[in-house]
N, C-alpha and C positions, 0 to 999 in steps of 0.2 A: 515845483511839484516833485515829488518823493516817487522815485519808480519803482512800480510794484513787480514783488518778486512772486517765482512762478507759487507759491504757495498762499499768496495773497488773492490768487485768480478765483474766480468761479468757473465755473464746466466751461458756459456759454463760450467765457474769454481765453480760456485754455485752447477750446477747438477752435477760436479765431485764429488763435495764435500758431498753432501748430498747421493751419491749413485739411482741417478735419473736417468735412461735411456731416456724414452719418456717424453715430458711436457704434450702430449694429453694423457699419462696415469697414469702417479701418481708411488705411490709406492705399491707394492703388497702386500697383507696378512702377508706373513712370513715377509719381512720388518718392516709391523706396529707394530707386534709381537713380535720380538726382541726387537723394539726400545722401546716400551710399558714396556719392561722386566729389561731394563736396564738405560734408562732416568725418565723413572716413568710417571704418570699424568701430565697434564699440567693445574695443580694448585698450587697457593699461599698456603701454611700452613697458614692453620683457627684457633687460640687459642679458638675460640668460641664456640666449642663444650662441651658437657658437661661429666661428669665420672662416670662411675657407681655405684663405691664406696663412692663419693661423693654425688650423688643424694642421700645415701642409709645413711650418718651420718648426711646430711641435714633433716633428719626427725628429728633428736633428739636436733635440735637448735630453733624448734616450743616454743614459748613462754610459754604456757598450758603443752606443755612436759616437760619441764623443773620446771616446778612446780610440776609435777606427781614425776619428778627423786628428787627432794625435796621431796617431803611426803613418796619414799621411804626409805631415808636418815633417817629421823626423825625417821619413823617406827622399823627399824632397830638398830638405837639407843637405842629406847626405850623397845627393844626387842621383838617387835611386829613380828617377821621374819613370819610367817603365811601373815598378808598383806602384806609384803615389796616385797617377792615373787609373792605375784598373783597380785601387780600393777607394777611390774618389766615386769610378762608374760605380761597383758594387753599390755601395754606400746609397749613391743618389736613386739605383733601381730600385734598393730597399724601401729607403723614404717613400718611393711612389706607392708600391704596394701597403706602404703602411696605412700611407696617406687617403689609398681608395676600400683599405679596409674602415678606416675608420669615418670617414664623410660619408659609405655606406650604414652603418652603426647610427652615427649621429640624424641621418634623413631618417630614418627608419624611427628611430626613437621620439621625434617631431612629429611625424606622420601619426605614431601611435599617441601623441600628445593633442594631435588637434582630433583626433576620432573621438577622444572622449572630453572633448571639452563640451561643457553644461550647452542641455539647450532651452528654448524658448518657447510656450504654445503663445501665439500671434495672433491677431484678427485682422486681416485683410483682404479686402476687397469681397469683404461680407463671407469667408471662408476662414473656419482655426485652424491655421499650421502650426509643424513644432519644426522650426529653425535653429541653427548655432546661433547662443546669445550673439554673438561677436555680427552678425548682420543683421541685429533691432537699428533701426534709428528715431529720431525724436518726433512724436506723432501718431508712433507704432502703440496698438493699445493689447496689454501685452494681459493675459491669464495666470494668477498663481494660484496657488494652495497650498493646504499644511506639507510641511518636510521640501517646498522649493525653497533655491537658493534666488531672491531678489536680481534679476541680471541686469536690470538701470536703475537711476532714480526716476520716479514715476510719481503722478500725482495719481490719485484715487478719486474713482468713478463712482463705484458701486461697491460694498465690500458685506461680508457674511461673518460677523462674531469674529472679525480680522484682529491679530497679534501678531505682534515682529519681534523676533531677538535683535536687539543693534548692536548688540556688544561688540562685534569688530569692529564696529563705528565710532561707537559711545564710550562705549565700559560698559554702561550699563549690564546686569547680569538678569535684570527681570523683563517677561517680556510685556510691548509697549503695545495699548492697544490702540487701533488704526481707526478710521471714521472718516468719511465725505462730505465736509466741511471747510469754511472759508477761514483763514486765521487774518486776524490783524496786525498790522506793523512789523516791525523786525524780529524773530522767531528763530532760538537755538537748534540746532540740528535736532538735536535729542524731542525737543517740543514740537516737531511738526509735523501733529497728528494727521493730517492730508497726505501724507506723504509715504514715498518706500523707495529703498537706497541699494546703489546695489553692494552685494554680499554681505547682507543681512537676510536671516531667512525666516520664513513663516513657521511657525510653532501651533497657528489654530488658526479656520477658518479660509475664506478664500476672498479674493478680491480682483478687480477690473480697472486697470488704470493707464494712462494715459504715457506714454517713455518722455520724460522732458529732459534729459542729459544721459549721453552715455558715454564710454570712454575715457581720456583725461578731464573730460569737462565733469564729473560726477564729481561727489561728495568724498568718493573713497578714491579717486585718479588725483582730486587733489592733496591728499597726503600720502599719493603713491610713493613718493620719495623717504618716508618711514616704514615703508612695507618690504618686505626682503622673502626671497620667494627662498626656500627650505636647498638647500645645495643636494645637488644627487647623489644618493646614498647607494652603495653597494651592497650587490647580496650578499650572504653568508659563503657562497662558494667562491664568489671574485675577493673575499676578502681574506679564506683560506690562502687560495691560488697565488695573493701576493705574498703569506707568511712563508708558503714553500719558496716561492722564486726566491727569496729574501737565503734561502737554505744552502738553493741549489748556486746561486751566486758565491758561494764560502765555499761549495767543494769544488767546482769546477775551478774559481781559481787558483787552490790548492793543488789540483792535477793540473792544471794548466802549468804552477809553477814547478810541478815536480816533471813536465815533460821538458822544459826549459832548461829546468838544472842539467837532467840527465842529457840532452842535446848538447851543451855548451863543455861538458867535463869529459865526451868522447871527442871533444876538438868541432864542432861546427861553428859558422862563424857566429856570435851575439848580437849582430843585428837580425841575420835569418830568421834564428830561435825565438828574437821577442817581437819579428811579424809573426811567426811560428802560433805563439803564445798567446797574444792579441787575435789573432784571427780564432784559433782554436775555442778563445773567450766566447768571441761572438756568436761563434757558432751553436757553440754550448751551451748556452744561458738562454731558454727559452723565451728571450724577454718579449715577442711578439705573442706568447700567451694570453694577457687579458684582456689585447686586442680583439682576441679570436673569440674567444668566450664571451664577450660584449656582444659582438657581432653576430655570433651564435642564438644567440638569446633575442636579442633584434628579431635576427631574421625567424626565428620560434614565433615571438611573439605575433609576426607577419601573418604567420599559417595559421597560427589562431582566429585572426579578426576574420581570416576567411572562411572559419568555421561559426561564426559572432562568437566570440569569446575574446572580449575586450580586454588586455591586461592594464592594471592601471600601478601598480607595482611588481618590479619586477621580480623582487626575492619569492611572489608569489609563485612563478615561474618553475620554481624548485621546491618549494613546500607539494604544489598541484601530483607530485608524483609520491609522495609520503601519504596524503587523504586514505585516512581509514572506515570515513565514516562520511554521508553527506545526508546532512537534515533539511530537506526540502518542503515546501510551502505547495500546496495541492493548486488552488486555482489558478491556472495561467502558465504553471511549469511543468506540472503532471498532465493540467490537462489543457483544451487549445483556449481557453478565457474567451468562447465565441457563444455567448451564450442565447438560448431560444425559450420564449414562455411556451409550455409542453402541456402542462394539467393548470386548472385552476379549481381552487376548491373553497366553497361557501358552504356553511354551518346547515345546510340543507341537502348538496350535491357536490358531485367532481365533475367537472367537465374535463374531457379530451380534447384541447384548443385545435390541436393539429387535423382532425376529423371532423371536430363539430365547429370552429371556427371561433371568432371573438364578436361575432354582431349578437348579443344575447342582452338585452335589459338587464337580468339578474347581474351582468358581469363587468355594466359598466360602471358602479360607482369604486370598486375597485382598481379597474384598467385608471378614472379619473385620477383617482389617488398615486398612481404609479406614473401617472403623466407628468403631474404637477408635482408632486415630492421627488425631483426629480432635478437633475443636474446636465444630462445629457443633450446634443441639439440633432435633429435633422441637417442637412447640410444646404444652405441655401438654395432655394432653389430646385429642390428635389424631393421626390415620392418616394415609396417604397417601389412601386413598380414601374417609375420611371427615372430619367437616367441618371447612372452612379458618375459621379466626378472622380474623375483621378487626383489625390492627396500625392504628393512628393513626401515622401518617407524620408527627410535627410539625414535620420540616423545612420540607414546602410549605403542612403545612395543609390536607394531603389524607387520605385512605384510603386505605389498598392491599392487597390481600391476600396472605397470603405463609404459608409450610408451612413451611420452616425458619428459623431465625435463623443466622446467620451467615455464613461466605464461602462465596462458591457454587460453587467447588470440593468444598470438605469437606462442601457442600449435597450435588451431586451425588451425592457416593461415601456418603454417610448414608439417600439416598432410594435406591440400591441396592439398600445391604442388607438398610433395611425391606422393600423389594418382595420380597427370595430371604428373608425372614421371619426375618432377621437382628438381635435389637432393639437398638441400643445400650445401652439400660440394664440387659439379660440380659449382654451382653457384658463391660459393668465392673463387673458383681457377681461376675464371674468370673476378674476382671482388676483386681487392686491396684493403683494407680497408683502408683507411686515417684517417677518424674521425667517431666519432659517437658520437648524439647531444641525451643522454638519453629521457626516455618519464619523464615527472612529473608532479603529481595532477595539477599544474599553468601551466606551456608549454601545457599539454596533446595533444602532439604529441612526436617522437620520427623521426628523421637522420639518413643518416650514409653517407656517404661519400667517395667515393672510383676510382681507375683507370680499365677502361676498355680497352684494347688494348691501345691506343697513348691518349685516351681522361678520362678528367675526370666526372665522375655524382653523381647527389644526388637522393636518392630514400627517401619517407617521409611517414610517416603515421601517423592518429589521427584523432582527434575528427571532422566530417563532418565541422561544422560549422566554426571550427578553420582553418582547411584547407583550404575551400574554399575563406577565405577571404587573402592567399596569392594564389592561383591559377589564371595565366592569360589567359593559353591555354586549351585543351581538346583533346583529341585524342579518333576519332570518324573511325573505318573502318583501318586504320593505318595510316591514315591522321592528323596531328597535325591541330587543328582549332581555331580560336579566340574565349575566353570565356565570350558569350555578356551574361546581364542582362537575357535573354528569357533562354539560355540554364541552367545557373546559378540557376532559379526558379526551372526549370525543377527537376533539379539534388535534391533541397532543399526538393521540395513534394516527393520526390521519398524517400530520406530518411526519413521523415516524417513517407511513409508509412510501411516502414520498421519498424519503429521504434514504431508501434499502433501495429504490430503483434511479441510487445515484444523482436523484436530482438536488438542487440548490436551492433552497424554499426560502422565500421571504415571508416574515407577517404583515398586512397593513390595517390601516384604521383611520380612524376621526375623530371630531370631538366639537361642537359647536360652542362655540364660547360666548356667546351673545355679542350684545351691542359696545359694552365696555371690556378693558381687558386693563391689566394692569402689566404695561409697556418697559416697565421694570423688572419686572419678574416674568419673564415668560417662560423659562423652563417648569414653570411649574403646573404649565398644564399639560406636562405630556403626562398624566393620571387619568384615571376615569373614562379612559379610551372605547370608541363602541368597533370592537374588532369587525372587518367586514373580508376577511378570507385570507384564503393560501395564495401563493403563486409557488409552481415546481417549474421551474428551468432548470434544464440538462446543458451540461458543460462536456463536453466528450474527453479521454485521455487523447492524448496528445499518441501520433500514429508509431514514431520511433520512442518512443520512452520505454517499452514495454523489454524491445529486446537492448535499451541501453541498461535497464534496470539488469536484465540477465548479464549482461559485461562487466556490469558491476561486481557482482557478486562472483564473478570468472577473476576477478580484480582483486578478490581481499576486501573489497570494499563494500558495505554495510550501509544502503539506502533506507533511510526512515522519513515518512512523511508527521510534515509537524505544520497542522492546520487550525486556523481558525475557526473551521465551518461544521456542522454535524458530525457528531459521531458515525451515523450510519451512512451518510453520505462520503464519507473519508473512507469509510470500510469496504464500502463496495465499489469503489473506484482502485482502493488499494490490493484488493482482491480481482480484480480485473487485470492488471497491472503486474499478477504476481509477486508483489510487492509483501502483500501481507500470505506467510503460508503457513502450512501447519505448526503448531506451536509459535506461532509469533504472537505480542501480547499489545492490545488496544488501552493506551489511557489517555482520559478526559482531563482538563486542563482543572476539574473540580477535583479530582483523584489524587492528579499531582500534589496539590496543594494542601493534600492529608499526608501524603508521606515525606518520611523524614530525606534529609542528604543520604544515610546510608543506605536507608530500603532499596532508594531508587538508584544510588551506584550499585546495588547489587542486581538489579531486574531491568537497569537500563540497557543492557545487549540484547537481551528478550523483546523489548518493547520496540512494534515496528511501526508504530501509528500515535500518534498523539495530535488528539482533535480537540475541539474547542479549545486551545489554549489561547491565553494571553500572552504580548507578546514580552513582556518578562519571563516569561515561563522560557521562553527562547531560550533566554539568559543563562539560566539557572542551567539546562538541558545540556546546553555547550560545555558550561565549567565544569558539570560530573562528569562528561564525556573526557575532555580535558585530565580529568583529576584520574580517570582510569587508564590515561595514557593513550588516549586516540587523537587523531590529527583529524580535527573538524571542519568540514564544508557549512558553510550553512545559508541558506538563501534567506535575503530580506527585500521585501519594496518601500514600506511605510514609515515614517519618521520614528515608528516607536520601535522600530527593528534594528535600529542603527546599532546599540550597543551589543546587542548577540552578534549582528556582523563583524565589527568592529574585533571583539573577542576571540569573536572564534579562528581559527587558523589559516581559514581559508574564507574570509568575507566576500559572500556572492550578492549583488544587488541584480533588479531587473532593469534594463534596458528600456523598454518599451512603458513600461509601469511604474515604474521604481521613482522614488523621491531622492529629489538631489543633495538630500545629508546622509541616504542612506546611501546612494553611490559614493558622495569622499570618503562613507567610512569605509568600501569594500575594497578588493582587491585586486577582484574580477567582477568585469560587466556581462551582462548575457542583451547579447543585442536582441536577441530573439525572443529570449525568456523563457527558455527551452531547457528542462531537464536532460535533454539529450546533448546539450551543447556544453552543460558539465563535464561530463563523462567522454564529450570529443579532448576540453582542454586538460581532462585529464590523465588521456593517452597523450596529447602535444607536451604533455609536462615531462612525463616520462622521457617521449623521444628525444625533447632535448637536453635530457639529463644524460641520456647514452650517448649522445653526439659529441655533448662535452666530454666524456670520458674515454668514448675513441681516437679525438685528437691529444688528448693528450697521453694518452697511452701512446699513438703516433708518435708527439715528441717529443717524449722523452725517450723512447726506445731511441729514437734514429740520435737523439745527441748523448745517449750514452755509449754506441755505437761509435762513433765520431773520435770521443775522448777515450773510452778503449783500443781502439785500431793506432792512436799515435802513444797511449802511455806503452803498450806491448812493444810497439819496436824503439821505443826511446828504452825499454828494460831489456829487448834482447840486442841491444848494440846497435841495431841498425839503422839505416836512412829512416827519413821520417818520410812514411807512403804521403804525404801532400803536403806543398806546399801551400803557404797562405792562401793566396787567391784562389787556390781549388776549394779550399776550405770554405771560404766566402760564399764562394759557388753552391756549392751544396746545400750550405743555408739558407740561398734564395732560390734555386730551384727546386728542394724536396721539403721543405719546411714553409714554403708558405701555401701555393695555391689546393694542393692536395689535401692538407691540414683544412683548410678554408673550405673544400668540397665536401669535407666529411661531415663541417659543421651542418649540410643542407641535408646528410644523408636519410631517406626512409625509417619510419621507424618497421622494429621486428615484426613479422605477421601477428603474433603471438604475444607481443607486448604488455598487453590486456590480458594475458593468463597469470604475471607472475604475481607475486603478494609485493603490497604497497613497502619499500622501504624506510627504514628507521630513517626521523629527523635527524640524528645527531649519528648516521653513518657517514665513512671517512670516504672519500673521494676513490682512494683505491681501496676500497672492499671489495671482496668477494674474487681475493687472488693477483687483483689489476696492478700488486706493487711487481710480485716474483712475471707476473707475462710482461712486464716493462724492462725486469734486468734479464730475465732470461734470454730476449728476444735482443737486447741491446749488448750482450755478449754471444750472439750467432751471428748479427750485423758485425760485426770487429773479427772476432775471427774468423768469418770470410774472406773481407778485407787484406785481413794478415796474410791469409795463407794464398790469395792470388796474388801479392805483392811479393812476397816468397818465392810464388811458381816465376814472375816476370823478373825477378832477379837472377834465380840460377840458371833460367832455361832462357833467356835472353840475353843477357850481359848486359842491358840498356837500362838504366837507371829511369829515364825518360817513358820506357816501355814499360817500365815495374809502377811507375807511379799512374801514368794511364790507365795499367789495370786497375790498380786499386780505386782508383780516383770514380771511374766507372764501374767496378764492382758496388760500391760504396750510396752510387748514385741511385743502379737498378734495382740493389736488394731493398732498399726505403720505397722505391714505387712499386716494387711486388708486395712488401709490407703492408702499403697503405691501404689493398684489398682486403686481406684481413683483420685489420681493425672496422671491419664493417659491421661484424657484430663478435659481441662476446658469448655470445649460447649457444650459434651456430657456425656449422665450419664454412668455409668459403665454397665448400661444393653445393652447399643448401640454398647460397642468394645468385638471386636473378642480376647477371651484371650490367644489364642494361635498365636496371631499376636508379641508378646516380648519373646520369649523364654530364653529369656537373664533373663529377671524378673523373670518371672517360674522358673528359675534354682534359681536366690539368695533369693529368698523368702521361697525356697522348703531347700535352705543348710544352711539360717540364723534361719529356723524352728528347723530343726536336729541338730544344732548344740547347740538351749536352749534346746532342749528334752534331750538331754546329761547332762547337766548341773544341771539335776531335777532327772536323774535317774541313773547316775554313784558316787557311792559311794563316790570316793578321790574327785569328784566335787561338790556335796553334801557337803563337808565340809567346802570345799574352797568359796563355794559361800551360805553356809546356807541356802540349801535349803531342800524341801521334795519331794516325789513324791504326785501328784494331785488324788484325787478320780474323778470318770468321771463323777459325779456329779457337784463338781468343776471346771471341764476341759468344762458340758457344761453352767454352768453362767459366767467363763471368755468367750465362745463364744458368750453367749446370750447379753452381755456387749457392748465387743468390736464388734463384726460383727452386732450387732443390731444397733450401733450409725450408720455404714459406712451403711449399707441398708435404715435406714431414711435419711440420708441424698442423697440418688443415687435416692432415692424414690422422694423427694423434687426437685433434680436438673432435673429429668425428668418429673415432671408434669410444669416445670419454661420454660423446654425448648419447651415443647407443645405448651402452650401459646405464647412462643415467634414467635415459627413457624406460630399459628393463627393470630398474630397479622402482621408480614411480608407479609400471604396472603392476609389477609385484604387488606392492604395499596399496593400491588400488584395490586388487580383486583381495587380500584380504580383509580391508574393510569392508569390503561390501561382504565377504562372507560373513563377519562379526553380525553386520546389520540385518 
């Protein structure tokens, strides 16, 4: 006998097979627990991850290191074993710190890899959760709809006007439609209509099925081995960052060789000169830079997710501070998507639900219709006034409490019901469901189709205007009445007025079909519809969006709402908001589509609302935007938003709402779904675009510094102020941890005042190349000129390189305070706002004091201890450069602020 595969089953043998009791409740705890223990995850094995041990011998394939492990060779040879050792120790301390910068980087980057991996709404134990696919197991009866991505193969329950794209499975390019059906005998992937795979995703409709493989065991695990996951790509600035390092490798060897020459042709010995040389290299070549900036951006990305602002590519990371413009979706981001039935209005009256309540005869074939055209559940087990269960939110990792599942539309008109003691589950025991015609961004209305005793009916809901224009009857009193022109208007201003006091109006209806119906054709009776009212639900704005919008606009940056839903409801929400103000211009998604590309790049800066559009319109909205030179935000949730995300510059999806093609397309996830959570990651974006250009202002100052301080005395004849292993030295105490603190530093109070900058600005704009040589020729001749004082006023060669060796040290960790910010001087921040810095500036301090005052390190590095004498002209040196200069940048920035008031009060005199 031929053993049946899982698509030959029936339900009955499906839920045998899986150990499923109920369909309405799932599998319980100790089920998912076992199966979890014994089938494992349901994920594909990743070769992509990275190894510890690995990341830890990848230090020592650094080009610069391998030249270090060369000069220890040579040394050694030559029996120099004194340096072969302390550039052997260097070397290995480097490794380390490189090694914990970078397995910090890589967790971080994993961390931010599993936050946004796809999740799952589940039914178990008679409750819908939404879980990380990767803990479905087989049994698990798992929920989709349009725009999810499939996350097992699953066998099909129940499904509604269901279509699957398979094309990552198949090829196929058209999508397959799905159906609850038994197939016989042996059956291609492609043909088995019962079925759903994972990463394949829904394009229509929704469905109820059963998880029968997940993992390697799936349809797509088993040709995991032809699947190659995309290699990680670098931003545009780590991709700069290597062209320079690529630069700065050709001059510093260049000065490196021309310190060489000049050392070896005044008589020093040529093995000194090419440790000399070699060390000098190392020190020079900032090759620990795109460590830093990885790490930077990691650890950015971190302070985001604590803000929910999910990064999902990082080059996003650096665009977030360019955003000139962010086109946002009203329901859910503007405002809190918590929605409440408020008025009800029938062709005779408005009711006040919230005063006059929902037990009304008139109200209930309405509230019926809102029950059963309907998608949303009560939560097992619960009332409206009795107890809420606590949902595990595993998007953030929180709690929350919550009384209905699903959209909080169909939430609302569900909690109605119940209230006028309306039940859902009364109502479709009385009501056979045949079909249901989904809602979607283009239909915006939603069916359903079903037998009432001997006859059949359709109950409908949706957009006022869209309804009304199939509606031909009205029922006024319980009299069904002809729908003339006069009552029609009526019905229009009414929603009108609804819709000025911000509310959310749906239309509903009916339609009795008789006893036959033609099972074929069912779209074709949403006509002829007997319209039976309003419902207005108010949506509130959301509490911070009002003054992130004002930040916005402090920003350079130019919010516009761009909604599906009324015009006058967009208007009065966007004028509550501030959003919309004088002179700002409202267009309807019917207006767009009269005017040309050029009209509307001319009046698109004007235009701060656009309502009822379609979500092509998105599309279109972004490219003009685009076409005028703006860098576009743009939020989408819905599978037909994908391409405007996708396009636009900065693709925002919703977290909470958002369909899983329109998150691959984005950039950015909003856990929250929060307009405000924009406008957080687009100050985090900033910040860490300034972080990154602090440290490397850092170091590159401190290593032109470096190689200035030995080309000048290799030019004026004299001893070179350090030896190699000082040289070393420096490179690992003032160039890593300080550099790495800066990456965490605060962003400026003020951050959010300045204008978005240009995409295609260079790294050092705005002066950052002349503060990097300026500041890197004050480090040197300091250097010089305390090495100078320790030669004539000492006689100790030992003494003249001390000094230098620790001039050299302290003037980089006085430095590395004012690289805290570029706009403001060091007297303006608060220094116990980085504590990160305070600590490696306080243990790269202690640990050169070491080095000057421990004996065995004293040899090792030739050095002495300092007379406090000494200890204060290396202060009066280095901390007197950083003071004129902090001195300089705050009487720069006076003036600057004088000159902005100026040009302030006379524009406002103009105005």
């Amino acid at each position: 006998m031929t053993t049946k595969k899982i698509y030959n089953l029936t339900i009955k043998e499906i839920m045998k097979k899986f150990g499923i009791n109920y369909l309405d409740s799932g599998l319980d705890p100790n089920q998912v627990e076992e199966r979890l223990k014994t089938i494992g995850l349901n994920k594909i094995p990743d070769n992509s991850g990275y190894s510890v041990l690995g990341l830890f011998f990848e230090q020592f394939k650094d080009f610069m290191v391998l030249v270090l492990i060369g000069a220890i060779i040579i040394s050694g040879f030559l029996g120099e074993f004194d340096d072969a050792i302390a550039i052997l120790a260097i070397v290995i301390l480097n490794a380390i710190m490189g090694f914990v910068q970078e397995i910090r980087a890589e967790r971080s980057l994993q961390a931010l890899k599993e936050l946004s991996a796809p999740q799952a709404k589940v039914l178990r134990d008679g409750s819908i959760e939404k879980i990380p696919s990767q803990e479905l197991v087989p049994g698990d009866i798992i929920l989709v709809e349009m725009g999810d991505k499939i996350p097992a193969d699953a066998r099909i329950i129940k499904e509604s006007n269901l279509k699957i794209n398979e094309a990552s499975l198949t090829g196929e390019s058209m999508a397959v439609k799905k159906e609850n059906t038994t197939l016989e005998g042996k059956v291609a992937v492609g043909d088995r209509k019962n079925m759903i795979h994972m990463g394949t995703v829904v394009t229509k409709g929704r469905t109820e099925a059963v998880v029968t493989a997940t993992g390697i065991d799936t349809e797509m695990g088993k040709i995991a081995d032809l699947l190659k996951e995309s290699e990680d790509s670098k931003t545009p600035l780590q991709e700069r960052l290597n062209d320079l390092g690529q630069w700065l490798v050709l001059i510093c060897f260049i000065a490196c060789v021309a310190v060489v020459g000049l050392g070896v042709i005044k008589g020093e010995s040529t093995y000194k000169m090419f440790l000399a040389g070699v060390s000098l290299a190392v020190a020079a070549i900032p090759e620990g830079l795109p460590a830093i900036v990885t790490l930077s951006l990691a650890i950015g990305v971190q302070r985001m997710i604590k803000r929910n602002a999910i990064i999902r590519k990082l080059p996003a990371v650096e665009t977030l501070g360019c955003a000139t413009v962010i086109c946002s979706d009203k329901t859910g981001t503007l405002t809190k998507n918590e929605m409440t039935v408020q008025q009800i209005y029938t062709p005779d009256q408005l009711y006040n639900c919230q005063s006059e309540g929902f037990e009304r005869v008139e109200l209930s074939k309405i509230l019926e219709i809102g029950a059963i055209c309907n998608n949303a559940r009560l939560k097992r087990g619960d009332s409206v006034s009795g107890k809420i269960n606590e949902v595990k939110d595993y998007f953030l990792g929180e709690e929350s409490k919550k009384e209905v599942v699903g959209d909080p539309t169909e939430a609302a008109l569900l909690l109605a019901a119940n209230k006028a003691g309306l039940k859902k589950e009364d109502l479709r025991s009385e009501f056979s469901k045949i079909l249901e015609v989904p809602f979607s961004s283009n239909r915006k209305r939603m069916s359903i189709i079903g037998k009432k005793g001997r006859e059949y009916e359709l109950f409908i809901k949706g957009a006022p205007d869209v309804l009304l224009k199939r509606c031909t009857n009205y029922i006024e009193n319980g009299q069904i009445k002809r729908l003339t022109p006069t009552v029609k208007n009526k019905i229009i201003k009414q929603n009108e007025k609804l819709a000025n006091q911000a509310l959310r109006v749906l239309a509903v209806g009916y339609r009795k079909l008789g006893s036959n119906i033609d099972k074929n054709n069912l779209k074709k009776y949403e006509n002829n519809i007997v319209f039976a009212g309003l419902v207005g639900m108010i949506d509130p704005p959301r509490s911070q969006v009002k003054s992130a919008i004002m930040n916005c606009k402090k920003a350079g940056i130019t919010p516009k709402m761009v909604t599906g839903d009324h015009k006058n409801t967009a208007v009065a929400i966007a004028k509550e908001l501030e959003l919309l103000n004088k002179g700002g211009q409202v267009v309807t998604g019917k207006e767009l589509s009269q005017m040309s590309d050029q009209k509307l790049k001319e009046q698109i800066d004007k235009i701060a609302v656009f309502a009822r559009v379609a979500p092509e319109d998105k599309l279109r909205i972004v490219r003009i935007l685009q076409e005028k030179g703006h860098v576009v935000a743009m939020t989408g949730d819905g599978v037909n938003d994908a391409p405007a995300v996708k396009k636009a510059d900065i693709g925002i999806a919703m977290g909470e709402n958002g369909t899983d093609v329109t998150k691959e397309a984005s950039a950015l996830i909003l856990a929250d779904d929060n307009f405000a959570t924009i406008v957080a990651a687009i100050e985090e974006g900033r910040a860490i675009y300034d972080n990154i250009r602090k440290f490397i202002r850092y170091l590159l100052s401190c290593n032109i510094g470096e190689i200035l301080a030995m080309f000048l005395t290799s030019l004026l004849g004299l001893p070179l102020p350090l030896i190699p292993i000082q040289i070393l030295w420096v490179n690992l105490v003032t160039d890593g941890l300080p550099a790495l603190a800066l990456g965490v530093d605060p962003a400026d109070d003020d951050i959010m005042e300045r204008q978005p900058r240009s995409k295609e600005e260079s790294i050092f704009a705005h002066g950052l190349k002349w503060k990097i040589i300026g500041r890197g020729i004050l480090i040197a001749l300091g250097t010089v000129l305390v090495f100078l004082f320790g030669i004539r006023f000492t006689n100790s060669l030992v003494k003249a390189r001390t000094l230098a060796f620790t001039n050299l040290v302290i003037a980089q960790l006085f430095f590395v305070f004012s690289c805290r910010s570029e706009e403001h001087s060091l007297l303006r921040i608060n220094p116990l706002s980085n504590i990160y810095l305070l600590g490696a500036v306080a243990f790269s301090f202690g640990m050169h004091y070491l080095v000057l005052h421990l004996p065995f390190l004293q040899e090792i590095f030739n050095t002495t201890v300092l007379t406090r004498g000494e200890w204060g002209l290396i202060i009066l040196v280095s901390g007197g450069s950083t003071l004129m200069t902090e001195i300089v940048q705050f009487i720069i920035n006076l003036f600057k602020k004088n000159i902005s008031l100026i040009d302030f009060e006379e524009s406002a005199s103009k105005t």
